[in-house]
N, CA, C and O atoms as a CHARMM CRD file, in Angstrom:
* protein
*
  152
    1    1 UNK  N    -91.65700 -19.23600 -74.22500 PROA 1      0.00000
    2    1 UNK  CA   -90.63600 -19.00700 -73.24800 PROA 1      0.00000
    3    1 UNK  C    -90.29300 -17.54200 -73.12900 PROA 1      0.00000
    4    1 UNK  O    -90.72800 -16.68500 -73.89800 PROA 1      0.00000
    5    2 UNK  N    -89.36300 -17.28100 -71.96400 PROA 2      0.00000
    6    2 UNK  CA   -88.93700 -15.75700 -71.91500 PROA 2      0.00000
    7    2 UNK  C    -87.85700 -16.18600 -71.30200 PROA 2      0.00000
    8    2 UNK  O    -87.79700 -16.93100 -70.32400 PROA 2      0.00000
    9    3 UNK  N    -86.40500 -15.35500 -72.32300 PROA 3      0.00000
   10    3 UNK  CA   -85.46700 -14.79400 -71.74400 PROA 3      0.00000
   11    3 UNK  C    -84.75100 -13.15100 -71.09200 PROA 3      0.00000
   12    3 UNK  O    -85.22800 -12.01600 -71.12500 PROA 3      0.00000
   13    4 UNK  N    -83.86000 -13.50500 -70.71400 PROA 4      0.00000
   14    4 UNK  CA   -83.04600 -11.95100 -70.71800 PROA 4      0.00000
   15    4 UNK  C    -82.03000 -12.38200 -70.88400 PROA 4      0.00000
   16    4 UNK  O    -81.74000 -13.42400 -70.29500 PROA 4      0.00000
   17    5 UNK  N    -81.20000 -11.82700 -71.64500 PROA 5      0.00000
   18    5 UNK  CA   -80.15100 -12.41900 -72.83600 PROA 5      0.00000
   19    5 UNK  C    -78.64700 -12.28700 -71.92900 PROA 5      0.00000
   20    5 UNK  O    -78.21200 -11.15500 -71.71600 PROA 5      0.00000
   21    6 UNK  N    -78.04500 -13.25500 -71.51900 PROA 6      0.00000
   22    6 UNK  CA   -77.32500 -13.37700 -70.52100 PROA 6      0.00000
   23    6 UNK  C    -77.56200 -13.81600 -69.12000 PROA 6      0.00000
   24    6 UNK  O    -76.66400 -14.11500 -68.33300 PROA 6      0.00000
   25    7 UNK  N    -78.79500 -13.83300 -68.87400 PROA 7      0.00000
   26    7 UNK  CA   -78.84500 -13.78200 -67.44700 PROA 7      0.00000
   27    7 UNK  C    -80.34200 -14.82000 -67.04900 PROA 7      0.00000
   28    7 UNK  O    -80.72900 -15.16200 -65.93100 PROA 7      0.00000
   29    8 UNK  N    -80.70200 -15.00500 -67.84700 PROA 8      0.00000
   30    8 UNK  CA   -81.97400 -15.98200 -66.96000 PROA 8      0.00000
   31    8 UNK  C    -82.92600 -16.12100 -68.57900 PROA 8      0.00000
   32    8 UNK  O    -83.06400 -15.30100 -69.48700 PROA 8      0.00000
   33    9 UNK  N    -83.53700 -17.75600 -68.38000 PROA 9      0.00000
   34    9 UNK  CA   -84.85400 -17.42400 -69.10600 PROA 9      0.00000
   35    9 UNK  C    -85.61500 -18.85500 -68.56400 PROA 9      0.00000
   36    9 UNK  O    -85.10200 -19.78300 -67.93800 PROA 9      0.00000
   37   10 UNK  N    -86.15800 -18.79500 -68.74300 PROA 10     0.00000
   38   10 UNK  CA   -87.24200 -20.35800 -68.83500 PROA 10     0.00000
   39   10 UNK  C    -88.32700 -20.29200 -69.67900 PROA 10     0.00000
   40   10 UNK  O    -88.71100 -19.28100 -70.26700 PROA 10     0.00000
   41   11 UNK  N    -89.01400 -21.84600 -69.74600 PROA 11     0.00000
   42   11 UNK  CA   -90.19600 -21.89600 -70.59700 PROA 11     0.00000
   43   11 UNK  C    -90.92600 -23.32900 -69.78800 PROA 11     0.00000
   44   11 UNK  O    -90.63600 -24.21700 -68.98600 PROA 11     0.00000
   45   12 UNK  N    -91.97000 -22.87000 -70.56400 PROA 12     0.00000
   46   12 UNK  CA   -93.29000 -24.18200 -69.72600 PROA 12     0.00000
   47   12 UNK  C    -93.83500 -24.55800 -70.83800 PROA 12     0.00000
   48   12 UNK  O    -93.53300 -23.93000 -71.85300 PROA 12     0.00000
   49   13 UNK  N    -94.71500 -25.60700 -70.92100 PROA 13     0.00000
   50   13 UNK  CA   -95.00300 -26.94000 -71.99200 PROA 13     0.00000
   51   13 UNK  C    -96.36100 -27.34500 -70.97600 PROA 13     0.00000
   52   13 UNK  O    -96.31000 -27.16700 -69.75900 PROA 13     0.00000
   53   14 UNK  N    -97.39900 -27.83200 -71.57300 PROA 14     0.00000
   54   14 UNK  CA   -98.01600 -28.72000 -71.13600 PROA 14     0.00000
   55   14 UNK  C    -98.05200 -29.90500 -72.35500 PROA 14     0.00000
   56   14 UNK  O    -97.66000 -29.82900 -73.52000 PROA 14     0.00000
   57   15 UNK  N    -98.50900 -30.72400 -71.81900 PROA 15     0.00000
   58   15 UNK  CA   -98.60000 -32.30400 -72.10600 PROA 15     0.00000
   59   15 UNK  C   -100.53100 -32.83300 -72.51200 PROA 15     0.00000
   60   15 UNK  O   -101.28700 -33.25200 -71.63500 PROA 15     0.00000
   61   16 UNK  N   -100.78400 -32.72500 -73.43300 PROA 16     0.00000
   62   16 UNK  CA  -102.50400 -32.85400 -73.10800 PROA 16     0.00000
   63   16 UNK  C   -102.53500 -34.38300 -74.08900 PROA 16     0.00000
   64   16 UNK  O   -101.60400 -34.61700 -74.86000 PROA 16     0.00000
   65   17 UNK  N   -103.37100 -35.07100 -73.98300 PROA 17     0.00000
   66   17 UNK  CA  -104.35200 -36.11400 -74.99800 PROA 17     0.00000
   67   17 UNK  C   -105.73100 -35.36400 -75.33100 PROA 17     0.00000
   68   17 UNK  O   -106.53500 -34.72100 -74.65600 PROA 17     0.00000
   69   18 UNK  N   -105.61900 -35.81800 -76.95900 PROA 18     0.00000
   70   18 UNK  CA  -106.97500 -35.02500 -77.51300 PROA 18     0.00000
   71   18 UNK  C   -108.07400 -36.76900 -77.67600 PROA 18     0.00000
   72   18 UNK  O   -107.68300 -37.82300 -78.17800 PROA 18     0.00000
   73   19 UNK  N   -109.03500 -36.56300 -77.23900 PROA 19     0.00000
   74   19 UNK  CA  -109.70300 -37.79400 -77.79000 PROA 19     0.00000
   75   19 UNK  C   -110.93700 -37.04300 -78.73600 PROA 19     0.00000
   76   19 UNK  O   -110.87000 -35.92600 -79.24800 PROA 19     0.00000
   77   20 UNK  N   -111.93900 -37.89700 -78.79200 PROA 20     0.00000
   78   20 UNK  CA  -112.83100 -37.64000 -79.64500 PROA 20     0.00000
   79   20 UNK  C   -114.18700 -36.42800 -78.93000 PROA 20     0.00000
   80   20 UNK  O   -114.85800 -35.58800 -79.52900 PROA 20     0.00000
   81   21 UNK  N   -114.17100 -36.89300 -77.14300 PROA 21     0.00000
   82   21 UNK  CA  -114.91200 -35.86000 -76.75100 PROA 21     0.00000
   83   21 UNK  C   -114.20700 -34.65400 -76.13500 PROA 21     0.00000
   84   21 UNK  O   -114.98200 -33.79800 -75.70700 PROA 21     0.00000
   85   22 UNK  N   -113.05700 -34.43300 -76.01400 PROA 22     0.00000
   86   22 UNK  CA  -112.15300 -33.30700 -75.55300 PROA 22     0.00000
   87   22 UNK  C   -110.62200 -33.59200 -75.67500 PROA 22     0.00000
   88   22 UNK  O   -109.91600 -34.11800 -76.53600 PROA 22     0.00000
   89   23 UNK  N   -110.35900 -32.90500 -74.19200 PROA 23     0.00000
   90   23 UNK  CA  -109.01400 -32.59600 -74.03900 PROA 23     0.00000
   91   23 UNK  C   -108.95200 -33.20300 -72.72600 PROA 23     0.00000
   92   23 UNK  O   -109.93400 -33.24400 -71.98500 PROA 23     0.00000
   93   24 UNK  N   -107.32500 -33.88000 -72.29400 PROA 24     0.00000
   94   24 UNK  CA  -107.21700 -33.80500 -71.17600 PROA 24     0.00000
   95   24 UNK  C   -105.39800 -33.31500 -70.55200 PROA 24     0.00000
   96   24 UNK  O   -104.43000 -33.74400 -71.17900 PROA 24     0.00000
   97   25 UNK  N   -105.21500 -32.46500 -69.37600 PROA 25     0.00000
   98   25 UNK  CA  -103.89800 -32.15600 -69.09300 PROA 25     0.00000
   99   25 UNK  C   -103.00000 -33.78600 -68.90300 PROA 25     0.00000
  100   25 UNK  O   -103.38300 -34.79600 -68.31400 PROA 25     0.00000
  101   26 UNK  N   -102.10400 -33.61100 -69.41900 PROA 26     0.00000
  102   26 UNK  CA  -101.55800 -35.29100 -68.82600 PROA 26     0.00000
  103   26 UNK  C   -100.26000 -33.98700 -67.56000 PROA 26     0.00000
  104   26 UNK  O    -99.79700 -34.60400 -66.60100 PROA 26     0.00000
  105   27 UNK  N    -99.99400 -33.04900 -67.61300 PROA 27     0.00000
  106   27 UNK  CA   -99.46900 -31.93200 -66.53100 PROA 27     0.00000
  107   27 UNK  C    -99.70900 -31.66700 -65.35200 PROA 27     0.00000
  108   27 UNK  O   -100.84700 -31.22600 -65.19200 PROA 27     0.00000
  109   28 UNK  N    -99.15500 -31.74600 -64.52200 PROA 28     0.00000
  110   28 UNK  CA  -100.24100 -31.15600 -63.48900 PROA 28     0.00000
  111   28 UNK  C    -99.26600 -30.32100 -63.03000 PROA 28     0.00000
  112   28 UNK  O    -98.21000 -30.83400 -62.66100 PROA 28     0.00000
  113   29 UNK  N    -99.46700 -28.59100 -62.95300 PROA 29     0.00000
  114   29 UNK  CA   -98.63700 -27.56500 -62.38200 PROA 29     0.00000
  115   29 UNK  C    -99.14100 -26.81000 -62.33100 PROA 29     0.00000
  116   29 UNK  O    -99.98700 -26.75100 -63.22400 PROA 29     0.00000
  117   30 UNK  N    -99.12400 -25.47300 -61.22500 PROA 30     0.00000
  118   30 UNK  CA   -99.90400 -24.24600 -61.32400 PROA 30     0.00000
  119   30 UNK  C    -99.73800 -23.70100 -62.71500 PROA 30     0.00000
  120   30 UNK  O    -98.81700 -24.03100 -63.46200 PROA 30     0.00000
  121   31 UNK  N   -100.91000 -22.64500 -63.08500 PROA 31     0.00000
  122   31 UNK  CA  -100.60500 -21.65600 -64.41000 PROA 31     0.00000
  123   31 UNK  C   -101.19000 -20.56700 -64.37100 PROA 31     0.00000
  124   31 UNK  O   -101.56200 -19.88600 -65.32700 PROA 31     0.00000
  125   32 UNK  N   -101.35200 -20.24100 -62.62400 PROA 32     0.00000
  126   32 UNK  CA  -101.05700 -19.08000 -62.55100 PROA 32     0.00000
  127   32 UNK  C    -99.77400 -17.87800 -63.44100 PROA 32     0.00000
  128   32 UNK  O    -98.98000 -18.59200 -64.05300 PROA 32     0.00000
  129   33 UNK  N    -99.53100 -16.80600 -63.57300 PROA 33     0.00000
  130   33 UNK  CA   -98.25900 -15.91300 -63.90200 PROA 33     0.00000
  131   33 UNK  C    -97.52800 -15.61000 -62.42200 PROA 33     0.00000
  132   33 UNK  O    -98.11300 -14.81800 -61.68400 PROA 33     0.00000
  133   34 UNK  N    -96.61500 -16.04700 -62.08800 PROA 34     0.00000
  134   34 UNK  CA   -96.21000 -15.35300 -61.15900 PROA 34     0.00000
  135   34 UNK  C    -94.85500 -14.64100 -61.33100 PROA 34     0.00000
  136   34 UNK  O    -93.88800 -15.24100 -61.79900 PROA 34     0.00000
  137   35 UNK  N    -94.77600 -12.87500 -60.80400 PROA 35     0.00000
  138   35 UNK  CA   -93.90600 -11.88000 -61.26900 PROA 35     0.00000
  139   35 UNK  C    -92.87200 -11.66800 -60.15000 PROA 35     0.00000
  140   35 UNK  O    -93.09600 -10.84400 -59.26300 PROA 35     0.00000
  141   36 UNK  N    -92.24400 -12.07500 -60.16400 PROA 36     0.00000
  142   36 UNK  CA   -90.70600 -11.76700 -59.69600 PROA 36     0.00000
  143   36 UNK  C    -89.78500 -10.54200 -59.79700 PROA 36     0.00000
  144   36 UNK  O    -89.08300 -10.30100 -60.77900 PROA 36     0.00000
  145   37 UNK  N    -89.84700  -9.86800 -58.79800 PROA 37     0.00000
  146   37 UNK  CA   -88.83000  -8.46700 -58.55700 PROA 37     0.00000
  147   37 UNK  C    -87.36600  -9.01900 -58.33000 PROA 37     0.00000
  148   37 UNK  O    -87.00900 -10.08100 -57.82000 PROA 37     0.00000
  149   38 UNK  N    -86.79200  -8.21400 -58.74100 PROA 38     0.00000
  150   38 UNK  CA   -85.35100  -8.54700 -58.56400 PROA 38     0.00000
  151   38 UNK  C    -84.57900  -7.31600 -58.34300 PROA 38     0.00000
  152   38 UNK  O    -83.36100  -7.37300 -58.17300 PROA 38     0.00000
């Protein structure tokens, strides 16, 4: 996660199942970075 101490923060999580031949997202959301001016 990322804050700024008073004023805003968030955080993101994905959700996966591991089986025996991989991985899979159980998520579905961009994960791109996207940067915000303020």
């Amino acid at each position: 996660g990322i804050s700024v101490d008073g004023e805003l923060g968030g955080r993101i999580g994905d959700s996966i199942v591991v089986t025996k031949t991989g991985s899979e997202y159980l998520t579905n959301y961009p994960r791109e970075i996207l940067t915000v001016n303020r």
